[in-house]
Every structure is written in C-alpha cells, then in structure tokens.
N, C-alpha and C positions, 0 to 999 in steps of 0.2 A: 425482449431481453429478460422481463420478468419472469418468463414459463421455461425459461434456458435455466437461469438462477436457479427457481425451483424444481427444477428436474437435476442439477448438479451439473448444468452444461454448462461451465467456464472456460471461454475461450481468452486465447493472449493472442490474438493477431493485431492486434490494433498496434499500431506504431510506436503509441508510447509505452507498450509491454516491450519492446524488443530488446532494449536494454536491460530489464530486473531481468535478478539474477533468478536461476531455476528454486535456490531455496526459497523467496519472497512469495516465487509463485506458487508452491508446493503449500505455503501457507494457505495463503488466499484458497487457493481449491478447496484443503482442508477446515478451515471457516468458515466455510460455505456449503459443505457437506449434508446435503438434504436430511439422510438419516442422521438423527439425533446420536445413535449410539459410534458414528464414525467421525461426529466432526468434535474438532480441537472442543477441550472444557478448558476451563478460565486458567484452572493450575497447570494444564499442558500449553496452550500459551505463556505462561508467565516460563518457560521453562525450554521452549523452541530455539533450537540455535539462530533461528534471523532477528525475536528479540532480543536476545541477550549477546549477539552481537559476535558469535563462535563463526570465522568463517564466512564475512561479510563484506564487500566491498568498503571501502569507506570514502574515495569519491562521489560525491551527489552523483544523479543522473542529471541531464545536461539542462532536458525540459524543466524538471522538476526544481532546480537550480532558481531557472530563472523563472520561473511561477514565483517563488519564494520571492527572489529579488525585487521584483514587481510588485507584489503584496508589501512588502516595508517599504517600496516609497511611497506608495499607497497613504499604508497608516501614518508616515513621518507626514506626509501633505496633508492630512486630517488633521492631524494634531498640531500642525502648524495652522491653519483655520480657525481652529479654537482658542488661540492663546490670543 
C-alpha cells in the first residue's frame, strides 16, 4: 500500500469509499499527490469546496456514524470508571 501511495496510486474500491462523495475523494487523491508541485498546499486546502462545506452532503455516512457512536460510549464508559 505504501509503494501505491508513493507512486500516487489511490484506489477507492474498498467498501467504505463507496459512499464519499467524488469531491472528498478528489481531495484525498489531491493530498496525496506524489509531486510536490501538484498536491493541495495548506492555503488551497483551507479554501476547497469539501472543507468549507460548498456542495457537501450533510448526512454522515452510515459506517462512519456509527464508528463515531461507538467511540462516545467508549469514552462516556471510561469516564464513568474514573469518577
């Protein structure tokens, strides 16, 4: 995977890409742009329609949801140990 990445080979087959949308992934490709002089710099990030939210679903994805869900009761059960 490592020699993929450094070669610019980013693939979205894996299951949990199926859902992000083409602009999240147009990111990621772009952040990950072997050549220096083609991949996103920090001010074109800060300035890309998927951060700044132009044209963005705003349903979670369903995985990602419940990853999330699961890490806060996670934490709430840690914190509840400690008290």
């Amino acid at each position: 995977m490592l020699s993929n990445m450094k070669a610019g080979k980013v693939e979205f087959d894996a299951p949990e890409w199926q859902d992000v949308s083409g602009q999240a992934k147009e990111l990621v490709q772009r952040l990950m742009a072997p050549d220096p002089e083609k991949r996103l710099t920090a001010p074109e990030l800060l300035i890309h329609p998927w951060i700044v939210g132009t044209d963005v679903p705003t349903q979670p994805l369903p995985a990602t949801h419940e990853r999330l869900q699961a890490l806060a009761r996670v934490r709430v059960g840690v914190k509840g140990l400690a008290c």
